[in-house]
VOLUM-954162 format. One line per 8 residues: their letters; for each residue x, y, z of N, C-alpha, C. Coordinates in nm, 3 decimals, decimal comma. Example, Ala and Ser with C-alpha at 12.3 -4.5 7.8 and 13.67 -1.06 7.14 Angstrom:
as	1,319:-0,569:0,780:1,230:-0,450:0,780:1,320:-0,330:0,780 | 1,285:-0,225:0,708:1,367:-0,106:0,714:1,290:0,003:0,787
end
This chain:
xxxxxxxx	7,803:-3,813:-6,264:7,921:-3,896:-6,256:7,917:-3,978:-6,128 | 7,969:-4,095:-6,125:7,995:-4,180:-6,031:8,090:-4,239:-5,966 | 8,167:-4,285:-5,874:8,305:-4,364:-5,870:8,227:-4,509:-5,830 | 8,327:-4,568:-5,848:8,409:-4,675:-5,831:8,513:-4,720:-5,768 | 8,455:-4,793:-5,669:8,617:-4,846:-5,560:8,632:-5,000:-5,605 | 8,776:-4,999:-5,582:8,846:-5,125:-5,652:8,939:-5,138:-5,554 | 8,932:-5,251:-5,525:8,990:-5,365:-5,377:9,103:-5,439:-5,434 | 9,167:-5,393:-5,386:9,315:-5,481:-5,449:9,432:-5,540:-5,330
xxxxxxxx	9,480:-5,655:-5,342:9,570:-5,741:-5,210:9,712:-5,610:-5,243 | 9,761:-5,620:-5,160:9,911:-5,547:-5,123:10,005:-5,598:-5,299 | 9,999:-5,735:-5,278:10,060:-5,807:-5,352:10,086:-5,792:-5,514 | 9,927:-5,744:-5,506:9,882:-5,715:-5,664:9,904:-5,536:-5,692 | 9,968:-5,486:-5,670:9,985:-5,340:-5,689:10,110:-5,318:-5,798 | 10,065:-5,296:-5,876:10,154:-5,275:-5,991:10,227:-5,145:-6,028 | 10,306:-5,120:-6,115:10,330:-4,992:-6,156:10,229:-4,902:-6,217 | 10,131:-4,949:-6,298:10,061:-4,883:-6,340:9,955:-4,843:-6,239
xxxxxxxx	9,964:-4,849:-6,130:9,875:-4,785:-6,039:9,957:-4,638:-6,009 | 10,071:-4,647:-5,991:10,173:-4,466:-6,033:10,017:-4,389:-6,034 | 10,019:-4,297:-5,964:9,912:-4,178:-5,952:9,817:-4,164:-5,905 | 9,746:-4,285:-5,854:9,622:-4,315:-5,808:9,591:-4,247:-5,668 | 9,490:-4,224:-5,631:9,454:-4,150:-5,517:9,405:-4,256:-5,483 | 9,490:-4,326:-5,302:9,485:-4,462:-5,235:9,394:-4,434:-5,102 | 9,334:-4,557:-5,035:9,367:-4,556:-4,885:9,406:-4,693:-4,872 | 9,529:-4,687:-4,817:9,630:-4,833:-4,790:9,553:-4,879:-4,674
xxxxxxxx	9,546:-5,030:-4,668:9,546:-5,083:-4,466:9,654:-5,238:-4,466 | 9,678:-5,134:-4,384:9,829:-5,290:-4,389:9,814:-5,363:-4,255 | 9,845:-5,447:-4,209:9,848:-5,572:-4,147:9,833:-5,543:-4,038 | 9,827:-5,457:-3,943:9,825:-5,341:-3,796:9,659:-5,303:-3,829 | 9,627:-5,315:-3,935:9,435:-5,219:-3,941:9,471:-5,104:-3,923 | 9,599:-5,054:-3,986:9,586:-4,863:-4,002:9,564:-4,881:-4,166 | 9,492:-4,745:-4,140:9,472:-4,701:-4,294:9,574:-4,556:-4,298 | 9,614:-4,568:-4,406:9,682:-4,485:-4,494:9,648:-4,391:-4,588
xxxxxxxx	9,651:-4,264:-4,607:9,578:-4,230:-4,733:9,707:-4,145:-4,826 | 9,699:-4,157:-4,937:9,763:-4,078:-5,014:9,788:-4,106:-5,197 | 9,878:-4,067:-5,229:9,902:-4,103:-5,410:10,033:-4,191:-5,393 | 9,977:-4,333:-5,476:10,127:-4,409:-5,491:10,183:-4,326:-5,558 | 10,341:-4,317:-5,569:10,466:-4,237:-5,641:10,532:-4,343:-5,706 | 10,538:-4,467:-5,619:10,660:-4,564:-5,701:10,627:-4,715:-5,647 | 10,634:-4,784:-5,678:10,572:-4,938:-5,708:10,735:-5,033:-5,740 | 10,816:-5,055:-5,640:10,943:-5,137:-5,705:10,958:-5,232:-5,626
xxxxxxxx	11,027:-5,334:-5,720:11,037:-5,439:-5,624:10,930:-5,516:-5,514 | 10,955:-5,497:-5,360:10,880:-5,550:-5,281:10,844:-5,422:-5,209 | 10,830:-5,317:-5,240:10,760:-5,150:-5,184:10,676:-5,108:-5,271 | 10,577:-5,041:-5,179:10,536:-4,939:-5,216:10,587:-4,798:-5,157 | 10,598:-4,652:-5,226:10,603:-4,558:-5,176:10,489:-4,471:-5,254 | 10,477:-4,404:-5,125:10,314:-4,305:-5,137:10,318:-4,159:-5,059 | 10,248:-4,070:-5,140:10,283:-3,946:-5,078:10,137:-3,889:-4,985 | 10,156:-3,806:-4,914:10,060:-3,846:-4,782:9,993:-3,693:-4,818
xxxxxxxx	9,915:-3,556:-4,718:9,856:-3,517:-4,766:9,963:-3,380:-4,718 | 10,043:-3,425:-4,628:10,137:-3,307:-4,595:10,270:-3,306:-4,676 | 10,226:-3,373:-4,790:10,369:-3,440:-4,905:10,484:-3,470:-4,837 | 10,508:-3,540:-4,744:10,532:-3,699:-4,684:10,557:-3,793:-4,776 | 10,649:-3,819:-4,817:10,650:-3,954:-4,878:10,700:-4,046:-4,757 | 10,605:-4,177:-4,755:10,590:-4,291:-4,684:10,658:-4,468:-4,791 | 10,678:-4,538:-4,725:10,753:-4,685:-4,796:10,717:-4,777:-4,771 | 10,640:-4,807:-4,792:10,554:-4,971:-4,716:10,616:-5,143:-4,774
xxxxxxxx	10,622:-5,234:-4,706:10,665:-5,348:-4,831:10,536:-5,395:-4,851 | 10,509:-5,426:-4,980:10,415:-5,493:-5,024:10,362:-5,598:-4,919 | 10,402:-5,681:-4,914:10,398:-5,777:-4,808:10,321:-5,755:-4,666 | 10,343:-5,617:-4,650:10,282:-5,575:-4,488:10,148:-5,506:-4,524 | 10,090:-5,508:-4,646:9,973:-5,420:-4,707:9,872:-5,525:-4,698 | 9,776:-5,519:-4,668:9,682:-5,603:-4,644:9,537:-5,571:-4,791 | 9,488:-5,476:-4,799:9,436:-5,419:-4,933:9,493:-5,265:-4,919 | 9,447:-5,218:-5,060:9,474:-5,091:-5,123:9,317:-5,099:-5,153
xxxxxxxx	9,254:-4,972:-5,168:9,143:-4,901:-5,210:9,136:-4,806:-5,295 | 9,100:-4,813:-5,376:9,111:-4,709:-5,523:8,966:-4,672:-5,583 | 8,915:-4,549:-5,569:8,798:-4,494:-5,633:8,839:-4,382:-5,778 | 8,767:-4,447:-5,837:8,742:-4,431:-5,980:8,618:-4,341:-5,998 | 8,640:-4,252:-6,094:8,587:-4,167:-6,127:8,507:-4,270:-6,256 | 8,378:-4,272:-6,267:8,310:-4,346:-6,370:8,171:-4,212:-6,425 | 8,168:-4,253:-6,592:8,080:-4,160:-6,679:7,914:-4,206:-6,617 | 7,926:-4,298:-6,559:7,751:-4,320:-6,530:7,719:-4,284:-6,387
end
């Protein structure tokens, strides 16, 4: 098995990302790591590894990083 990382703008983060195992970097060059929870409006919220939920606005996210589990 293999992954797959997928580069996505702040902007473009949808609901259907709900569950994904992230590392955020928002506009400061911190990275973030955790599972989006909720996708509304102009936020994101994400739960961290000490289950922390965190609230970011879309807007201040610079990319999201998402690795995918792939069959090859």
């Amino acid at each position: 098995m293999g992954k797959r990382q997928i580069i996505i703008k702040g902007t473009d983060v949808k609901p259907s990302h709900i569950g994904e195992e992230v590392n955020i970097e928002d506009k400061n060059l911190k990275i973030w790591h955790g599972y989006i929870t909720d996708v509304s409006g102009d936020s994101l919220t994400f739960r961290d590894a000490r289950m922390k939920n965190h609230t970011i606005k879309l807007a201040d996210i610079k990319r999201v990083f998402i690795d995918r589990v792939t069959a090859y």
